[in-house]
C-alpha positions as CSV (number, residue, x, y, z in Angstrom):
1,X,27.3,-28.3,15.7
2,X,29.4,-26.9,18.4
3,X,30.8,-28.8,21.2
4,X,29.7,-25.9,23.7
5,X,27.4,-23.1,23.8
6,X,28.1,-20.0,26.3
7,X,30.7,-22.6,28.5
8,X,27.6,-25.6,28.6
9,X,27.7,-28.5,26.6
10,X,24.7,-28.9,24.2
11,X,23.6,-31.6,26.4
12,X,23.9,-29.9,29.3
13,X,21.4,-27.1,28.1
14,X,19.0,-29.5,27.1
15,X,19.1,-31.0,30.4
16,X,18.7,-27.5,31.6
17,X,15.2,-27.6,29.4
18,X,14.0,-30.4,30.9
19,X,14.4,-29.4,34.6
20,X,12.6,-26.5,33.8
21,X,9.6,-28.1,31.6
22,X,9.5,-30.7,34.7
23,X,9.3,-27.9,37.6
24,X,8.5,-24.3,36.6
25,X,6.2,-25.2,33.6
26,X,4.9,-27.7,35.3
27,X,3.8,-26.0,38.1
28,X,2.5,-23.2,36.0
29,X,0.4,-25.6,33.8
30,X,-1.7,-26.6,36.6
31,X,-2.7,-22.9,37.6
32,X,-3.1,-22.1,34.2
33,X,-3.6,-24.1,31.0
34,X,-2.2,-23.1,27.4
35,X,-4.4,-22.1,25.3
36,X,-4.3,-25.1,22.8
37,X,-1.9,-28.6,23.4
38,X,0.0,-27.9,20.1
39,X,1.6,-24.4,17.9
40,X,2.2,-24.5,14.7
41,X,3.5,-21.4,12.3
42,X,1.1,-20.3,9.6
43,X,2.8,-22.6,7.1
44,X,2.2,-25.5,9.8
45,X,5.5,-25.7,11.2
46,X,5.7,-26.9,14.5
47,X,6.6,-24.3,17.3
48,X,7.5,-25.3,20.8
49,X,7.0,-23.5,23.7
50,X,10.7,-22.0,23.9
51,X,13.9,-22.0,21.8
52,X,17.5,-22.3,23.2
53,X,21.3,-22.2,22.4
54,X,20.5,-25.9,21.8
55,X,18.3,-25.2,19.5
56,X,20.4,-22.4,17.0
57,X,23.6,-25.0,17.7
58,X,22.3,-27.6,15.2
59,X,22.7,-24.9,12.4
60,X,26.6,-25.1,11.7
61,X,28.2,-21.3,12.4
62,X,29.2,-21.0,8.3
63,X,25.6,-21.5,7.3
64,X,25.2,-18.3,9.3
65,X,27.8,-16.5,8.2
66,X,28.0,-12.8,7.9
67,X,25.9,-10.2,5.7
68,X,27.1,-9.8,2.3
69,X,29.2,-13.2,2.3
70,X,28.3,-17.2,1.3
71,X,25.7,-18.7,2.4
72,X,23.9,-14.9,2.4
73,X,21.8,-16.1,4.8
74,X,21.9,-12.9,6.8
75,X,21.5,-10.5,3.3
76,X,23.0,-10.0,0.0
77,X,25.0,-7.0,1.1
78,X,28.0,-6.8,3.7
79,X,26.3,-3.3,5.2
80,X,22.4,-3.9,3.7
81,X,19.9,-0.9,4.6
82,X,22.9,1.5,6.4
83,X,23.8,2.2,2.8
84,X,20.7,2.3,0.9
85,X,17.1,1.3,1.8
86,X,15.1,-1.0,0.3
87,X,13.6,0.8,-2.9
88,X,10.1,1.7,-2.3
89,X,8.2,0.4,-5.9
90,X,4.8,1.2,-5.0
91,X,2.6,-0.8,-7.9
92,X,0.4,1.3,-9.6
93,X,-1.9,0.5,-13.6
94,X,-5.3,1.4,-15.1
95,X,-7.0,3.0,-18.1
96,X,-4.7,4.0,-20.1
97,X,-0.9,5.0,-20.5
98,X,-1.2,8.5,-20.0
99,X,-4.1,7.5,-16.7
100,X,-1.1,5.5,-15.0
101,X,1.8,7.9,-15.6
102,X,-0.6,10.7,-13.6
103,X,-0.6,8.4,-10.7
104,X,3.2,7.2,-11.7
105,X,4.3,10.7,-11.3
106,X,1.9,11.5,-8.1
107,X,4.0,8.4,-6.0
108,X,7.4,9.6,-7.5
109,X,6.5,13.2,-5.7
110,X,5.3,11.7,-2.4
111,X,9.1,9.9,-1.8
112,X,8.3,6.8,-4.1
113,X,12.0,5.4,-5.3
114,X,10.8,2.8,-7.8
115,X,7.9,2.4,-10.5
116,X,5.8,-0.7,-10.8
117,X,3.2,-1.1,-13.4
118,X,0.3,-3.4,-13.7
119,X,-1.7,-4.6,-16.6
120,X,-5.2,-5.3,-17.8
121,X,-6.1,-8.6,-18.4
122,X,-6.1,-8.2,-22.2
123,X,-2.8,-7.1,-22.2
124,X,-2.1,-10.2,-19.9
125,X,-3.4,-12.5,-22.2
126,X,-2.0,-10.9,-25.4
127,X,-5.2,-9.4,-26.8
128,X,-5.6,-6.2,-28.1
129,X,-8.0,-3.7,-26.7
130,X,-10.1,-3.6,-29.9
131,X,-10.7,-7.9,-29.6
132,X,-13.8,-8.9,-28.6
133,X,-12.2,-11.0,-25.4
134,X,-11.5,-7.5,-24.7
135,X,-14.8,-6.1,-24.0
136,X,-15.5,-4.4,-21.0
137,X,-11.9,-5.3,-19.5
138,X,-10.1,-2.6,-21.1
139,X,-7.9,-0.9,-18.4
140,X,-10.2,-1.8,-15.5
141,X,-7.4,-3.9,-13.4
142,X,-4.4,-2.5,-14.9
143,X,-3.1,-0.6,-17.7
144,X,-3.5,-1.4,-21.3
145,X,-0.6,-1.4,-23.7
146,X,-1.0,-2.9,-27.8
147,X,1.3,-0.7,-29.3
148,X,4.9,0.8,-28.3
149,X,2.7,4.2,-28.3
150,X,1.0,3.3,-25.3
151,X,4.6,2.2,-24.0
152,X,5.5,6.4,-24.6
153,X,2.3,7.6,-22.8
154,X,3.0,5.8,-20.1
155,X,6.5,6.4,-19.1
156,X,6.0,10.0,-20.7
157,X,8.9,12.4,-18.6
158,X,10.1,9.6,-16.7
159,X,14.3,9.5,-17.2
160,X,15.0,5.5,-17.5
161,X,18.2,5.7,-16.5
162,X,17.2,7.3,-13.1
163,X,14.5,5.5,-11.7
164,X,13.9,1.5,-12.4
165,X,10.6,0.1,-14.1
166,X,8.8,-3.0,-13.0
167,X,6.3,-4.7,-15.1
168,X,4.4,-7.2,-13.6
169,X,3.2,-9.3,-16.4
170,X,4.5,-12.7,-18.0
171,X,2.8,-14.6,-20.7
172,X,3.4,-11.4,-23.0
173,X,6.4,-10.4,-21.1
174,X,8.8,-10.7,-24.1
175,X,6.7,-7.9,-25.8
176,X,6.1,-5.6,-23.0
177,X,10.1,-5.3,-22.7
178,X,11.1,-5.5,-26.1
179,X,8.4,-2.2,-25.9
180,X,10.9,-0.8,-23.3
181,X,14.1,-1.2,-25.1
182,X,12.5,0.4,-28.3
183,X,11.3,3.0,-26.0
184,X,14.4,3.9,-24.4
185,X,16.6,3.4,-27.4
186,X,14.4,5.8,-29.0
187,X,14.9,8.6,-26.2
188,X,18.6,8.1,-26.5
189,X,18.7,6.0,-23.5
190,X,22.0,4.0,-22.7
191,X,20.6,0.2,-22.9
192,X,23.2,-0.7,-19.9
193,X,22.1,2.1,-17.5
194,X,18.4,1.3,-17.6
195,X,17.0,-0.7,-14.7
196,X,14.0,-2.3,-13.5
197,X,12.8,-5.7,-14.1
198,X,9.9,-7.8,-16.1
199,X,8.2,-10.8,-13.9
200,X,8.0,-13.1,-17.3
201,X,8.1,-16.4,-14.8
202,X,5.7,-18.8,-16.8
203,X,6.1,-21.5,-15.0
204,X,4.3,-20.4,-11.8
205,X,1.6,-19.3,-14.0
206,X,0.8,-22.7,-14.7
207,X,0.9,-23.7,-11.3
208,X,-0.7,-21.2,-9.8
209,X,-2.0,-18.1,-11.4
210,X,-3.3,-19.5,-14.7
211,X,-2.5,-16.8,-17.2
212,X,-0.7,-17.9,-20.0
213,X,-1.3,-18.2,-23.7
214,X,0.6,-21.2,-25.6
215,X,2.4,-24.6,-24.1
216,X,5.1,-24.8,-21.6
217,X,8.0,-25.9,-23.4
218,X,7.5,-22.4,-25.9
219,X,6.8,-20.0,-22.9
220,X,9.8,-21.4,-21.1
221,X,11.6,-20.7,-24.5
222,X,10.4,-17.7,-24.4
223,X,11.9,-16.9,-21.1
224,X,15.0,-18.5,-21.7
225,X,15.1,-15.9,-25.0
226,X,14.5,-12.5,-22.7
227,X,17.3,-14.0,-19.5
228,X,20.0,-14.9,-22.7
229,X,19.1,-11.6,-24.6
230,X,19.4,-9.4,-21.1
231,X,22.4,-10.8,-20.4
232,X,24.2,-9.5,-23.3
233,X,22.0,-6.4,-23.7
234,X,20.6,-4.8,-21.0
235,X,23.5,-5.3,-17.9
236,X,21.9,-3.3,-14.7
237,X,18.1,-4.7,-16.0
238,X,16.4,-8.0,-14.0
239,X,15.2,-10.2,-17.0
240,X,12.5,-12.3,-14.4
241,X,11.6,-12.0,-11.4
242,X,10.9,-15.7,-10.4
243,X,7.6,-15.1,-8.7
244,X,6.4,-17.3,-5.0
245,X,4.0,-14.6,-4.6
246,X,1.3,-15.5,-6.9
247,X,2.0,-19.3,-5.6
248,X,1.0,-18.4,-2.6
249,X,-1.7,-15.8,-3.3
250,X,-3.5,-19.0,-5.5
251,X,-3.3,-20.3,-1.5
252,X,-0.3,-22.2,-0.9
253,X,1.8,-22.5,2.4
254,X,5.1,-20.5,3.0
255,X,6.9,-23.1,2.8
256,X,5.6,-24.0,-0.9
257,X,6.0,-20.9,-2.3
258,X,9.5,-20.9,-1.2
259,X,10.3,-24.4,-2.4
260,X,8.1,-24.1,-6.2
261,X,9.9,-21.2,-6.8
262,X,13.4,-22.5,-6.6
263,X,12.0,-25.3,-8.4
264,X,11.3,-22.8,-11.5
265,X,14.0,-21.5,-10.5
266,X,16.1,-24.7,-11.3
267,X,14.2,-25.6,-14.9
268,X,15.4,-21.4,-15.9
269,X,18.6,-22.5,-15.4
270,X,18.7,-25.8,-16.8
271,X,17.6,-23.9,-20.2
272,X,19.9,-21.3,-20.2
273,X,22.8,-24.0,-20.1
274,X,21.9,-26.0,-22.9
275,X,22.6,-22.6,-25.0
276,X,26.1,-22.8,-23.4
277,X,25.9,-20.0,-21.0
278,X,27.6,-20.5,-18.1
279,X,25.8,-19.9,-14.9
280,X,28.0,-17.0,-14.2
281,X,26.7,-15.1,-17.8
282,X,23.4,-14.4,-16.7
283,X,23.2,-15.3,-13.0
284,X,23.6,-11.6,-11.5
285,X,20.8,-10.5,-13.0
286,X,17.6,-13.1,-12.0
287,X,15.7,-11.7,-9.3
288,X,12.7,-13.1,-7.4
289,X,9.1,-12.0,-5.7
290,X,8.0,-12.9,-2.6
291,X,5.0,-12.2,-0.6
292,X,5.2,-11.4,3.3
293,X,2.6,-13.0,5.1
294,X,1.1,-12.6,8.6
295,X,3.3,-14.7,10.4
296,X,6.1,-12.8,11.2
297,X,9.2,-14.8,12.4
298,X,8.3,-17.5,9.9
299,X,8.2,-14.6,6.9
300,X,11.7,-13.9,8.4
301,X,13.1,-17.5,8.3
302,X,11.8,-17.9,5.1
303,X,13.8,-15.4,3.4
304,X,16.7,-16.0,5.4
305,X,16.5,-20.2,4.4
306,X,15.7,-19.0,0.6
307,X,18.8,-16.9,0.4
308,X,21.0,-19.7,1.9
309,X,19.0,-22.4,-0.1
310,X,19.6,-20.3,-3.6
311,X,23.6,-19.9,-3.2
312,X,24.2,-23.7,-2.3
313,X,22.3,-24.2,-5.5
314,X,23.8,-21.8,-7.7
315,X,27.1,-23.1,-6.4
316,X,26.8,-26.6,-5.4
317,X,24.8,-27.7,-8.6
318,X,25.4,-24.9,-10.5
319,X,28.9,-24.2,-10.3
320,X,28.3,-20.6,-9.7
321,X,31.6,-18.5,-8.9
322,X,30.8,-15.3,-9.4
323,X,29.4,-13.5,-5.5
324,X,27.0,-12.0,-7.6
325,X,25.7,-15.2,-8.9
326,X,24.7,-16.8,-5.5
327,X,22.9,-13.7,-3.9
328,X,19.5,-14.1,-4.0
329,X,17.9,-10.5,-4.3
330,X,13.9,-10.0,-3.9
331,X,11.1,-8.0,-4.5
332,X,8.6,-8.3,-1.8
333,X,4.5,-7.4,-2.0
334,X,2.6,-7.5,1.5
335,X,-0.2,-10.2,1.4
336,X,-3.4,-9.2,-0.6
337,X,-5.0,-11.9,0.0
338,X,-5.0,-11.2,3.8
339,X,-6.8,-7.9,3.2
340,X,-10.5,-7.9,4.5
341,X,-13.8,-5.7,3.2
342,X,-15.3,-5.3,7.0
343,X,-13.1,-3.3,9.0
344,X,-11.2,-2.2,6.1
345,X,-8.8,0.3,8.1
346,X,-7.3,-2.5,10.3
347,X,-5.6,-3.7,6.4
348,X,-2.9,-0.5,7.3
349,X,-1.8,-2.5,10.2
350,X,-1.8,-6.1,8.7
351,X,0.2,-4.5,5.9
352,X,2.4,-2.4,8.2
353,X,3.4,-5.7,10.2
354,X,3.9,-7.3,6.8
355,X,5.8,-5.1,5.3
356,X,8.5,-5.1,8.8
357,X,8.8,-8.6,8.3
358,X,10.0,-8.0,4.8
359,X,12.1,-5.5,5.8
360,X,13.5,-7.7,8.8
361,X,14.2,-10.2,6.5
362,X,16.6,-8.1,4.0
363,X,14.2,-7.5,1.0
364,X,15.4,-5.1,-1.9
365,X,12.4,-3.8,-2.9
366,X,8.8,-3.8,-1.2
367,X,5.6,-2.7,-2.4
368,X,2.7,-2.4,0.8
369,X,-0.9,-2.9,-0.4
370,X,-3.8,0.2,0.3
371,X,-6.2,-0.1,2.8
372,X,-9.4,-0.3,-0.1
373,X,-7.6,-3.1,-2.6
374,X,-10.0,-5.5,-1.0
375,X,-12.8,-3.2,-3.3
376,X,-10.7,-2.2,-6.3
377,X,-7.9,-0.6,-7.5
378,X,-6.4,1.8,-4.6
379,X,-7.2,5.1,-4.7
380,X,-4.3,8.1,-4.2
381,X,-4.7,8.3,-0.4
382,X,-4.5,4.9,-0.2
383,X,-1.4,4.5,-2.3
384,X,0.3,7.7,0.0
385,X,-0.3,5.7,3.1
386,X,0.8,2.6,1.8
387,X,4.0,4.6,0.7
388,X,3.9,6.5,4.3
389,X,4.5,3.0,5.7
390,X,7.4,1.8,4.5
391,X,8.9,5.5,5.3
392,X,7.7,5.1,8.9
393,X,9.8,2.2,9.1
394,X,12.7,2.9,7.4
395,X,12.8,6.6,9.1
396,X,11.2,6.3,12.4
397,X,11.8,2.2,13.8
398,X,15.7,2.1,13.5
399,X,14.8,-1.0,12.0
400,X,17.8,-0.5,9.4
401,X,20.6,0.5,11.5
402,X,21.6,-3.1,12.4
403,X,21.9,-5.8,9.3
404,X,19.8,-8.7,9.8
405,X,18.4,-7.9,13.2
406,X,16.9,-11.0,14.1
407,X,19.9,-13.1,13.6
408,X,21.0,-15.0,16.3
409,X,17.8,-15.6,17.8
410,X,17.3,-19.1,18.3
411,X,13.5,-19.5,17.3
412,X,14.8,-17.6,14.3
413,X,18.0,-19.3,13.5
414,X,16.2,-23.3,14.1
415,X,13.0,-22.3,12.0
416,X,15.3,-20.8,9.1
417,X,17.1,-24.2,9.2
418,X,14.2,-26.0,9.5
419,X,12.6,-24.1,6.1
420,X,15.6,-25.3,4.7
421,X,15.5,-29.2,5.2
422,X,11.9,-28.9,4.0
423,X,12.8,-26.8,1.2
424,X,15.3,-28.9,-0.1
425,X,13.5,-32.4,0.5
426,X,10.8,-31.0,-1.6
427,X,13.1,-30.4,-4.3
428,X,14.6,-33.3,-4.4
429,X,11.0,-35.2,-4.3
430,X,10.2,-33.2,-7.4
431,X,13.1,-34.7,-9.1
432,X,12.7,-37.8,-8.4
433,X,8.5,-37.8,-9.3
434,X,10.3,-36.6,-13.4
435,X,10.9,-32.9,-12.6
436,X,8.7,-29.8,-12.7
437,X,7.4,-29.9,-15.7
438,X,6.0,-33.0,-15.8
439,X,4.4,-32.4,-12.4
440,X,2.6,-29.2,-13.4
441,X,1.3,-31.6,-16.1
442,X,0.6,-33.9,-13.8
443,X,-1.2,-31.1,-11.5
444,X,1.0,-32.0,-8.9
445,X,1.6,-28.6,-7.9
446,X,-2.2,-27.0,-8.4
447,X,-3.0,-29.9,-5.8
448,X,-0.6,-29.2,-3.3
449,X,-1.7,-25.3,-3.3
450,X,-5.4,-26.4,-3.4
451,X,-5.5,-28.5,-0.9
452,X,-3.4,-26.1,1.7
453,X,-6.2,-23.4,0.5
454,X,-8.4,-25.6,1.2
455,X,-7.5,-26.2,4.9
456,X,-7.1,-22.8,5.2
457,X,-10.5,-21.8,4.5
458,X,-11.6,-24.7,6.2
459,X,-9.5,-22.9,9.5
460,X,-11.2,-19.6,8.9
461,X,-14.7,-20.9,8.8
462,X,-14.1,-23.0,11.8
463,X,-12.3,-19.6,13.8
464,X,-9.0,-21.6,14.3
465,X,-7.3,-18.9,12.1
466,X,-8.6,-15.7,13.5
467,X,-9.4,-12.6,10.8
468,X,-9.3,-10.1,12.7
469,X,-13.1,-8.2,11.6
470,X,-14.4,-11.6,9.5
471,X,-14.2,-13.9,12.2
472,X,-13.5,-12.3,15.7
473,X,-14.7,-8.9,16.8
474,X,-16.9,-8.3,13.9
475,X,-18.9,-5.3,13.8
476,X,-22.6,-4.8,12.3
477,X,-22.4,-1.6,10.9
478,X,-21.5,-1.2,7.2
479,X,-18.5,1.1,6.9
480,X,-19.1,3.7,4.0
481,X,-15.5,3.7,1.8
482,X,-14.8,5.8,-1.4
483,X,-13.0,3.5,-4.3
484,X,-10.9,4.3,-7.5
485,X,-13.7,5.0,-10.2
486,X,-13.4,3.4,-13.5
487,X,-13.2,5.9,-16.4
488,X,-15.8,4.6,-19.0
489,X,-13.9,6.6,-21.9
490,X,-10.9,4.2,-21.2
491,X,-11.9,1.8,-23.9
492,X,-13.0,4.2,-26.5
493,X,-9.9,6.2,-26.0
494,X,-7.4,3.5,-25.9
495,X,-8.8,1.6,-28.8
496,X,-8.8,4.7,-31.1
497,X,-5.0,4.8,-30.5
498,X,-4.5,0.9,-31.1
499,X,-5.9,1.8,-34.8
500,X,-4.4,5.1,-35.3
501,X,-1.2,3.2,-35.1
502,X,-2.4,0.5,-37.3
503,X,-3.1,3.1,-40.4
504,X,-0.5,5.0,-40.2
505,X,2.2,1.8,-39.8
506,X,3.8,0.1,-42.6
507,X,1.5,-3.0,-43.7
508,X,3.8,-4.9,-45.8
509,X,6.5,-4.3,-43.8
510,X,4.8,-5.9,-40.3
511,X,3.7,-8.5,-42.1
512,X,7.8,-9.6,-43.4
513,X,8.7,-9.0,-40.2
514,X,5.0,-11.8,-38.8
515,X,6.4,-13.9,-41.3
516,X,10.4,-13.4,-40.0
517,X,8.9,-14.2,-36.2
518,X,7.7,-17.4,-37.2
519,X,10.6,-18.4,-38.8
520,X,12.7,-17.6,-35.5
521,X,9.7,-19.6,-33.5
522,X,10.4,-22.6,-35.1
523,X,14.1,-22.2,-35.2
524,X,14.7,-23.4,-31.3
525,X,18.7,-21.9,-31.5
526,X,17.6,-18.2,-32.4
527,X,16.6,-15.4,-30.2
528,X,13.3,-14.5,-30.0
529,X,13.4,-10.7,-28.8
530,X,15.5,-9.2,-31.5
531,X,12.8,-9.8,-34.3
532,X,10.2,-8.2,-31.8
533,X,12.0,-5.8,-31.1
534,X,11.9,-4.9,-34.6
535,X,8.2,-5.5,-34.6
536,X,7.1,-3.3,-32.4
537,X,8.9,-0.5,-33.3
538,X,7.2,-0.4,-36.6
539,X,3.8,-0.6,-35.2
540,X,2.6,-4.2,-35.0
541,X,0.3,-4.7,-32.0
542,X,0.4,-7.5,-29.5
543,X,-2.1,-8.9,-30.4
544,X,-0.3,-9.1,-34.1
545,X,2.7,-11.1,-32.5
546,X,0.3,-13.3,-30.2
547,X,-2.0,-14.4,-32.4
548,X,0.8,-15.0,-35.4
549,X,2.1,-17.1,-32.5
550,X,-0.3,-19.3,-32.1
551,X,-0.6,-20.7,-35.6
552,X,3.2,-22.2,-34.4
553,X,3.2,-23.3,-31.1
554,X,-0.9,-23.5,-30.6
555,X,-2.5,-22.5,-27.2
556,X,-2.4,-24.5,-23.6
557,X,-5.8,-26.5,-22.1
558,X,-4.9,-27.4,-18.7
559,X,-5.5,-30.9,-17.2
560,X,-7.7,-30.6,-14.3
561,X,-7.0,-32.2,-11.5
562,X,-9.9,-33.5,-8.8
């Protein structure tokens, strides 16, 4: 901590504070009450009435820094959005492959810079569209995918080596990409020029979201397989993105999802060393997934404390040298959860403030939620408007012309230290309760985020956490709104492509190749995505590799915690 701040001694400004609290606020109070006797941010951090120099002087000048150098507290990059914008990765998946390139293609002409896809829940859950788990799901909340041909239809015309792929899905991740390295190794793609990134974070899953398939130690295997296998493959792709967004979608406070995630974060790593990879072999390329929530300056001191927490690990514990290893880079989603069925067009201004505190807090990639996802799936005008905001702000707000706008304000500054005490205690109370594994066993984690959803709701009900339209200024009237339709051909015509493959595949050949899987699953040294790889380029399903899977590792029965 300095000794002075602009000429005064700390002390001095706090003395400074206190003459005004005892006279001017004072004297104000008695005229006119506050509106409640204590502030807290969303993620119940306490707020006082007015930050100082005092305040940003207990954060030491080098845990500032500059943009683009250690700690990265103030961004990744030395010259951030002046050089390139954030990429705008609209999310977009249902029916079918050929369904969700038409929409795919529609964002690329309306300025989108980035692809996102999401999946049905059979694909999710590794079942293929002809199961009977399948029934009735088929495309309806995403795309379905069971065979590398549905892989082609749906990234039909688009050049992988120009524009980056997302796919959001993780306890079949390992399938879904070994899909996209067949894919572009069959169109003659270079493997180290393709971009884009597949979420495959299991571990959240079990905290939080709840779709996975088989135990923890195998998943996080698995996910140790597709970081070690990237690394060495595929040198411009992201082989996870460790997810807080879903964490705190399942309803837990900022301040959780920023502290579980490092603490998957920590467990990915851990694994990758016991192979022998150094930190620095595979570090450049794990990216993460936030959520930006309603509270704006804390959204901003969260990603600023999550960027400085992530290099003093990678470095500190880590022994990261390697820049590239210690930047923490992150794919941001406004907050779905926040979006509300009456009044459904104030959700474009909830996202649009959303989506500038992302910005404000240096993320690399966004995605802004429609106005109608509160009903279904967005429709195309939703989507362009959605995609219309982030243009407004990165063309119209002059938002990007200064890095890391908000630095130096001393709410901003304090609060970003602050998140990162309480990050960083919480770690180390996970290590010393046995580490995260054993506390998602233990349902540590599911009861944290419960019980902060909990109080939420409990907030909402009582009107202490206004929703705007649910809770304050409601109106009577039932607004009339037009949502995506679902296509009740889906399932037929995305099942009769699942067993056209199937007939026309070599049987005996998928089934050496089964039998070659297992024998890599139980060897705990080998690579699981080179025999899948193999796999799905000669026509085995997902569902194939799932369910020949599970005969190995068996399937995961949560504990449930009261």
């Amino acid at each position: 901590m300095p000794d002075t701040v602009h000429g005064l001694s700390v002390e001095e400004l706090r003395a400074q504070l206190r003459d005004w609290e005892e006279n001017e606020v004072a004297a104000f109070l008695e005229r006119q009450p506050e509106r409640k006797e204590q502030f807290f941010t969303q993620g119940d951090v306490p707020v006082k009435r007015v930050y100082t120099a005092a305040d940003a002087a207990e954060t030491p000048l080098e845990d500032i820094g500059l943009p683009g150098r250690y700690p990265y507290t103030r961004g990744p990059y030395p010259t951030m959005y002046r050089g390139r914008t954030w990429t705008m990765r609209q999310i977009a998946g249902f029916g079918t492959g050929e369904d969700t390139n038409r929409r795919f293609k529609y964002l690329i002409e309306h300025g989108q810079t980035g692809l996102s896809t999401d999946f049905d829940m059979p694909t999710l859950m590794g079942y293929d569209s002809d199961h009977p788990m399948s029934e009735g799901e088929v495309g309806r909340e995403g795309v379905a995918i069971d065979t590398l041909a549905d892989m082609e239809a749906l990234l039909a015309d688009i050049d992988l080596e120009k524009i980056s792929v997302s796919l959001t899905i993780n306890p079949t991740a390992w399938i879904l990409l070994a899909m996209y390295v067949a894919l572009a190794e069959k169109r003659g793609f270079d493997l180290d020029k393709i971009s884009g990134t597949v979420q495959a974070d299991i571990l959240k899953e079990y905290m939080a979201q709840k779709e996975y398939i088989y135990p923890i130690a195998p998943s996080v295997r698995i996910v140790r397989d597709i970081i070690a296998y990237a690394a060495q493959n595929l040198k411009r792709y992201n082989p996870i993105n460790i997810s807080g967004y879903h964490i705190s979608e399942a309803g837990a406070s900022p301040l959780h999802e920023a502290a579980f995630t490092l603490a998957n974060l920590i467990v990915y790593v851990e694994e990758l060393r016991k192979l022998g990879l150094h930190v620095d072999d595979f570090a450049p390329r794990l990216a993460f997934f936030f959520v930006s929530q309603a509270d704006l300056f804390e959204e901003v001191a969260k990603f600023r404390a999550l960027r400085r927490c992530y290099a003093k690990i990678m470095k500190e514990r880590f022994g990261a040298q390697r820049p590239e290893s210690m930047r923490l880079r992150f794919h941001c989603q406004t907050a779905a959860a926040t979006l509300t069925k009456p009044q459904y067009m104030v959700n474009v201004v909830r996202t649009a403030m959303q989506a500038l505190s992302a910005v404000l807090g240096g993320a690399q990639s966004l995605h802004t939620n429609g106005y109608d996802e509160a009903f279904a799936i967005p429709t195309e005008d939703a989507m362009r408007l959605a995609l219309r905001t982030q243009q407004v702000i990165a063309d119209e707000t002059n938002v990007t012309s200064v890095v890391d706008p908000l630095g130096g304000s001393y709410y901003v500054e304090s609060l970003t230290t602050e998140y990162e005490k309480r990050i960083f205690a919480i770690l180390e109370e996970i290590e010393e309760r046995g580490g995260t594994i054993r506390l998602i066993e233990e349902g540590w984690f599911q009861k944290h985020i419960a019980d902060f959803a909990y109080e939420t709701a409990l907030r909402k009900q009582s009107g202490e956490k206004p929703v705007i339209g649910v809770n304050r200024y409601r109106m009577e009237t039932r607004e009339q709104i037009e949502v995506h339709p679902y296509d009740p051909t889906t399932a037929e015509r995305q099942i009769a492509r699942t067993r056209r493959v199937r007939e026309e595949r070599d049987e005996a050949k998928v089934q050496a190749l089964l039998d070659r899987l297992v024998a890599v699953a139980q060897d705990e040294r080998e690579n699981i995505m080179p025999v899948t790889i193999e796999l799905v380029k000669n026509g085995a399903t997902m569902g194939d590799i799932v369910e020949k899977l599970k005969t190995v590792w068996g399937t995961y029965r949560e504990t449930p915690v009261f």
